[in-house]
C-alpha positions as CSV (number, residue, x, y, z in Angstrom):
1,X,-81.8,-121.0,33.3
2,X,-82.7,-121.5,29.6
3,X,-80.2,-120.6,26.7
4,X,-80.8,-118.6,24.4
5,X,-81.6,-120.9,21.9
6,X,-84.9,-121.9,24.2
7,X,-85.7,-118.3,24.8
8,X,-85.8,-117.4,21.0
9,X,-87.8,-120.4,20.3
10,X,-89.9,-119.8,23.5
11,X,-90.5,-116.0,21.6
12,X,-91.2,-117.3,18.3
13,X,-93.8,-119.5,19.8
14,X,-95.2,-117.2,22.1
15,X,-96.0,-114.8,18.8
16,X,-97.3,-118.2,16.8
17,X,-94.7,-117.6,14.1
18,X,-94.0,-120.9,12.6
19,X,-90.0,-122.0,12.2
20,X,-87.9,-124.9,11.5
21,X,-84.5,-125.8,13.4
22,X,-81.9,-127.2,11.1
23,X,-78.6,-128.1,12.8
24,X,-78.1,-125.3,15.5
25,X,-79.8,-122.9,13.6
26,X,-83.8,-121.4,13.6
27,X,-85.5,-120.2,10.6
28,X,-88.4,-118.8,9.0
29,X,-90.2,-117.3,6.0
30,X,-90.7,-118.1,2.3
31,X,-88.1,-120.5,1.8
32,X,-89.8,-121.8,-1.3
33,X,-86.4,-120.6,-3.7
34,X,-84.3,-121.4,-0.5
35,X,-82.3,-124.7,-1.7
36,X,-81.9,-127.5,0.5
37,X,-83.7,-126.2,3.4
38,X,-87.6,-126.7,4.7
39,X,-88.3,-123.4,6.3
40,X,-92.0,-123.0,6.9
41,X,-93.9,-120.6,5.7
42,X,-95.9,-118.7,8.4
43,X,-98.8,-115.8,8.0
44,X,-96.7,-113.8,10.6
45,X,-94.3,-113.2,8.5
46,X,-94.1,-110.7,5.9
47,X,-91.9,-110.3,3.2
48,X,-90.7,-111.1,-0.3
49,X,-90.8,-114.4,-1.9
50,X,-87.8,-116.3,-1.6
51,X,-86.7,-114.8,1.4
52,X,-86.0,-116.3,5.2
53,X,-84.5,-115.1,8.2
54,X,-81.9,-117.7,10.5
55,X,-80.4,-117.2,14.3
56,X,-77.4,-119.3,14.5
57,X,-77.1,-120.7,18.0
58,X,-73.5,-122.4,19.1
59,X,-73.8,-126.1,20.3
60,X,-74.1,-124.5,23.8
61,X,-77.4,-122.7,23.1
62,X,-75.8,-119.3,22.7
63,X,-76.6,-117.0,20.4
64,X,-74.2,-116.2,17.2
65,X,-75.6,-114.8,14.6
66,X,-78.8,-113.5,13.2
67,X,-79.3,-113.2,9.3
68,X,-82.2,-112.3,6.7
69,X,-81.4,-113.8,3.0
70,X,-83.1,-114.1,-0.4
């Protein structure tokens, strides 16, 4: 059985959105004012400069949290 954290990134693949997994965490967008963190862009993703979207996953693979920041 995959976790949760597969299945998301098996979803985000599955729609060619580019991501990048930092820790236990998956993001993606326009990271480009987003400090400390290599988010790639991806033209599947719409939205304002500066902002990104994360799932936080627990070190299990389980969903915590989902978030969308500038």
């Amino acid at each position: 059985m995959k976790t949760d954290f597969e299945r998301t990134e098996a979803f985000l693949q599955s729609l060619g959105i580019a991501y990048g997994i930092v820790g236990n965490s998956i993001s993606f967008g326009d990271a480009t004012y987003t400090t400390g963190c290599d988010y790639p862009a991806s033209d599947k993703v719409d939205g304002y400069t500066g902002f990104y979207t994360r799932f936080d996953f627990d070190e299990q693979g389980k969903f915590l949290t989902v978030g969308a920041w500038e």
